[in-house]
N, C-alpha and C positions, 0 to 999 in steps of 0.2 A: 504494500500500500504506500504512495507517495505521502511526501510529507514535507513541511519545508522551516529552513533554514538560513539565519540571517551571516552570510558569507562575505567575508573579504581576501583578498590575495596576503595585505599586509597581518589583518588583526584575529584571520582565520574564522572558526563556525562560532557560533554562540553553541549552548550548553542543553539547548532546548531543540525536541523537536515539536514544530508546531503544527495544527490543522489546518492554516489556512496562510495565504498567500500576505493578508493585511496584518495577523500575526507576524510573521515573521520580517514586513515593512515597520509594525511599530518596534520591535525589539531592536531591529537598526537605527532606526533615530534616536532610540534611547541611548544605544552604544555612542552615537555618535555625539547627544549632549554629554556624556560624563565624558569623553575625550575630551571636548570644550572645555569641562569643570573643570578637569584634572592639569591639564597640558596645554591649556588659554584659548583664548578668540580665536587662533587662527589652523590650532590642530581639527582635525575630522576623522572621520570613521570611513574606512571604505567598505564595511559591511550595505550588500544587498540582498532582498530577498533572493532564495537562491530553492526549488526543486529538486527536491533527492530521490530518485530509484531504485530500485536493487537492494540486493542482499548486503548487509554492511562489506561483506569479504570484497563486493566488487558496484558499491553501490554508485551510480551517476549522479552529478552536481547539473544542473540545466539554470542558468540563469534567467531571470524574466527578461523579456526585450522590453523594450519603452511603451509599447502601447499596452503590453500589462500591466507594464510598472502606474500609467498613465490612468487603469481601470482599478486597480487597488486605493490609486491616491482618490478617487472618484467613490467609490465605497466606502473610503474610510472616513471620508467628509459628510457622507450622507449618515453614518453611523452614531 
């Protein structure tokens, strides 16, 4: 069963797996204000939501493209 995951190249996965795509969009913003807090105005997060498949042994990472990312930020506002 897929599931998703707020991913960065730099800051790596979060800790959570989540059910939904807006999940795992707010867990990156969040990541991304306490890098603000922690490390100033101008650090960031490069965690985004990210799509997982598979079996841990060999599971796939699928990033959202923009007009998902576009449809999550659209749900999340209507939320």
């Amino acid at each position: 069963m897929p599931y998703y995951i707020a991913y960065g190249f730099v800051r790596g996965a979060c800790c959570h797996k989540h059910r939904s795509a807006i999940a795992a969009e707010r867990c990156a913003r969040k990541d991304d204000r306490a890098c603000r807090r922690h490390y100033g105005r101008s650090a960031y997060s490069d965690r985004q939501p990210t799509r997982v498949t598979g079996e841990p042994e060999q599971y796939h990472r699928e990033r959202l493209t923009e007009d998902a990312r576009r449809a999550v930020d659209v749900e999340a506002a209507g939320a």
